[in-house]
ChimeraX commands (.cxc) that place a marker at each C-alpha (Angstrom):
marker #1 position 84.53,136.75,-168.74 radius 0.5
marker #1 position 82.03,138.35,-166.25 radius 0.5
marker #1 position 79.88,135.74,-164.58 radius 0.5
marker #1 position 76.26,136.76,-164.98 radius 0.5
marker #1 position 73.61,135.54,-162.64 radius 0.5
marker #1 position 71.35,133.78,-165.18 radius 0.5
marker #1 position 73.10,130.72,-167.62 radius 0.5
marker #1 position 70.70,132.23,-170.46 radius 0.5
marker #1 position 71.26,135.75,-170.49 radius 0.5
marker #1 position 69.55,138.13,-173.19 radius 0.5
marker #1 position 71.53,140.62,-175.45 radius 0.5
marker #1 position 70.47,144.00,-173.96 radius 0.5
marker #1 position 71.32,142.32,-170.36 radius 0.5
marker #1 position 74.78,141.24,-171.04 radius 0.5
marker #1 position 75.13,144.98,-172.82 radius 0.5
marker #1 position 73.77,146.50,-169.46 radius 0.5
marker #1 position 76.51,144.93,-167.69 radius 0.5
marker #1 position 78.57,145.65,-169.60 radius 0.5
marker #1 position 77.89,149.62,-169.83 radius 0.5
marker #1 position 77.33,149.30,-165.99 radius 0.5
marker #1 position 80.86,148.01,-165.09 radius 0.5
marker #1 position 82.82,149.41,-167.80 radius 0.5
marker #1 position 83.90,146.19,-169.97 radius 0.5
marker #1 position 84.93,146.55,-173.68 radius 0.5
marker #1 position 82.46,143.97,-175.60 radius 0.5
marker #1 position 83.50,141.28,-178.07 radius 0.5
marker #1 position 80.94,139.85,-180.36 radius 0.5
marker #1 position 80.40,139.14,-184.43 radius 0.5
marker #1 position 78.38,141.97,-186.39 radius 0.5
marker #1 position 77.57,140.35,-190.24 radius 0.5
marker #1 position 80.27,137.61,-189.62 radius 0.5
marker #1 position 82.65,140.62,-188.55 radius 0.5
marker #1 position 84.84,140.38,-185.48 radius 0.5
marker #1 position 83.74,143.63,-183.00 radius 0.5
marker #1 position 85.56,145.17,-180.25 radius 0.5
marker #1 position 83.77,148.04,-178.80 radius 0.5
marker #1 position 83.12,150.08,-175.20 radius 0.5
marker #1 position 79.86,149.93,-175.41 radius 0.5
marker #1 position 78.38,153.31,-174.25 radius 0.5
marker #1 position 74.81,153.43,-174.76 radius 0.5
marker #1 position 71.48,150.75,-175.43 radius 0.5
marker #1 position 68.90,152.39,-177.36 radius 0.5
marker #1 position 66.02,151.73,-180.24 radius 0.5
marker #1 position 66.27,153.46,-183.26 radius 0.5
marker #1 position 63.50,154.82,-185.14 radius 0.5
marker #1 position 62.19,151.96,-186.48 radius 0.5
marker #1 position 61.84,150.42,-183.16 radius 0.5
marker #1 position 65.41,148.09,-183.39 radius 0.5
marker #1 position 67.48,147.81,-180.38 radius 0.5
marker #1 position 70.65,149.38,-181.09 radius 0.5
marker #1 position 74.06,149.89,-179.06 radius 0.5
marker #1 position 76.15,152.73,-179.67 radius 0.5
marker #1 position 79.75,152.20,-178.97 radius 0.5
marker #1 position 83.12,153.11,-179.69 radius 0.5
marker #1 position 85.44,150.82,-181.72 radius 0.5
marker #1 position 88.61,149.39,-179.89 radius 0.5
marker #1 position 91.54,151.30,-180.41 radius 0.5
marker #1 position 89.81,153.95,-182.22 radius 0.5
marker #1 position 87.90,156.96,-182.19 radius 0.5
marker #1 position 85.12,156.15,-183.90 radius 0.5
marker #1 position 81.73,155.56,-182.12 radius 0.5
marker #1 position 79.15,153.96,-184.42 radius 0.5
marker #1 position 75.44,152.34,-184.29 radius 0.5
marker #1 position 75.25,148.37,-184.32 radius 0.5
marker #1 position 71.68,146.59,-184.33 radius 0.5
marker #1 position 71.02,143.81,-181.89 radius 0.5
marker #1 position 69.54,141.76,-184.97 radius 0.5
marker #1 position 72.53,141.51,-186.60 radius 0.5
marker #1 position 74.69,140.36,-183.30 radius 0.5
marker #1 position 75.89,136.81,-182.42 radius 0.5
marker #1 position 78.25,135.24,-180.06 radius 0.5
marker #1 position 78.45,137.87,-177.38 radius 0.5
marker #1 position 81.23,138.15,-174.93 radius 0.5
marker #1 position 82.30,140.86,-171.99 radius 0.5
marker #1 position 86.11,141.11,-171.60 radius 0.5
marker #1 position 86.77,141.39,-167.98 radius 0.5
marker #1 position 89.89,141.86,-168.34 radius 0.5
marker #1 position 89.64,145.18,-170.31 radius 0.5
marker #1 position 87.84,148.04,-169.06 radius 0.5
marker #1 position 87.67,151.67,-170.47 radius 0.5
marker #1 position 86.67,154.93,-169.40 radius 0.5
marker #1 position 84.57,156.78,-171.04 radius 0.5
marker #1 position 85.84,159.76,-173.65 radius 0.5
marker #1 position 84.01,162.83,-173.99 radius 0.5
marker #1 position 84.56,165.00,-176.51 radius 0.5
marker #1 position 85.58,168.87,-175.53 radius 0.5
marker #1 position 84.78,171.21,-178.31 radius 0.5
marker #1 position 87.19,174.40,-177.59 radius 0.5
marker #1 position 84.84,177.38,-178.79 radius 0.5
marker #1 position 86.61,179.74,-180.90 radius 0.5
marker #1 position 85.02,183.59,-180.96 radius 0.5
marker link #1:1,2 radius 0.2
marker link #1:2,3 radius 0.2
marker link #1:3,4 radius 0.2
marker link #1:4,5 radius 0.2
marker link #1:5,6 radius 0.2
marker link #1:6,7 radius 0.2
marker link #1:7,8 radius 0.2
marker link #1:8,9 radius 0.2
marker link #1:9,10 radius 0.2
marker link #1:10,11 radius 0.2
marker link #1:11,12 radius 0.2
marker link #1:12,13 radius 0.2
marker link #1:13,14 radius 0.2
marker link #1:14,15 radius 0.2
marker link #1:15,16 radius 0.2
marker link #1:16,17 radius 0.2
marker link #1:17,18 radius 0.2
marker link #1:18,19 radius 0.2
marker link #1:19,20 radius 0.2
marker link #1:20,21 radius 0.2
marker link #1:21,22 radius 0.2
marker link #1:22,23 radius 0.2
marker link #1:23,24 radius 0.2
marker link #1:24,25 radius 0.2
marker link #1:25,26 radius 0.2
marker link #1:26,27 radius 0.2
marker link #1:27,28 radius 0.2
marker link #1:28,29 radius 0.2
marker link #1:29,30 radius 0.2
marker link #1:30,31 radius 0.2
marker link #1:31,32 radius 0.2
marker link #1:32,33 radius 0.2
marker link #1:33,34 radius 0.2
marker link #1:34,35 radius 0.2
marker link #1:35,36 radius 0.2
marker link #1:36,37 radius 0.2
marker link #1:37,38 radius 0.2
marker link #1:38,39 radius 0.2
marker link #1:39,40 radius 0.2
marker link #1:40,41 radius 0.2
marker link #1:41,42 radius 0.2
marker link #1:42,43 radius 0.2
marker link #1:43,44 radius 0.2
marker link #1:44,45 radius 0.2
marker link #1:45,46 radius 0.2
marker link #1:46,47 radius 0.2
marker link #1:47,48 radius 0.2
marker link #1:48,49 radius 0.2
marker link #1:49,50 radius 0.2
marker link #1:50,51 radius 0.2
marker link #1:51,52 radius 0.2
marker link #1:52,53 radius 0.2
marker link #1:53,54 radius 0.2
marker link #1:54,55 radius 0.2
marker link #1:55,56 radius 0.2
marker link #1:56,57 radius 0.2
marker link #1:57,58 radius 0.2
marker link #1:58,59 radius 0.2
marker link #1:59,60 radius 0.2
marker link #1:60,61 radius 0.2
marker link #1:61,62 radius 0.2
marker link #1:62,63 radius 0.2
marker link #1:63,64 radius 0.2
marker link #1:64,65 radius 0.2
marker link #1:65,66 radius 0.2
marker link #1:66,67 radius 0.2
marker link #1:67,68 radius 0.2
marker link #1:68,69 radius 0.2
marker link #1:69,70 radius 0.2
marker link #1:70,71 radius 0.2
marker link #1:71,72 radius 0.2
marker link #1:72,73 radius 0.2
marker link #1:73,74 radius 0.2
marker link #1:74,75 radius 0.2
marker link #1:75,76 radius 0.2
marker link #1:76,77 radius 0.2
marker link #1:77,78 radius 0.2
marker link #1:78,79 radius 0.2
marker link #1:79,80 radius 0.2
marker link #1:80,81 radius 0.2
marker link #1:81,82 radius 0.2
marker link #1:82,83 radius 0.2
marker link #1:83,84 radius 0.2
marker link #1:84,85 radius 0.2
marker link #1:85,86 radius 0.2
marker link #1:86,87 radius 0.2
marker link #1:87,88 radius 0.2
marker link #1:88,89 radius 0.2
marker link #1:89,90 radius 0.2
marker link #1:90,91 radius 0.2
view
């Protein structure tokens, strides 16, 4: 794991790292195993912290709310690069 300067580090911190230095992101979401590459922090429109991310060895990027996080880990040893979609345009 990444060794972050504070013992007591807060969610959107460790997610900031995270995003900053490319790790994938292991934590539980409703008692759910997650692996994602995280890709952005946010708040949603009710004012939540959210982190958008795409799901390990997928292609799906989905919404996850801080509230419902626990146990938070950044895999050093995997990092990702970041996939951006290219839409061909047909005329």
């Amino acid at each position: 794991m990444v060794k972050l300067k504070n013992y007591e580090n807060t969610k959107s911190e460790i997610f900031i790292t995270a995003v900053r230095e490319r790790h994938e992101v292991k934590f539980l979401y409703n008692l759910r195993t997650i692996i994602i590459h995280p890709y952005y922090i946010s708040k949603d429109k009710y004012g939540q912290k959210v982190v958008y991310g795409k799901l390990s060895n997928s292609q799906v990027i989905d919404k996850f709310k801080f509230k419902y996080m626990a146990n938070i880990k950044i895999l050093d040893d995997k990092k990702f690069s970041p996939i951006i979609p290219i839409i061909s345009m047909v005329s």
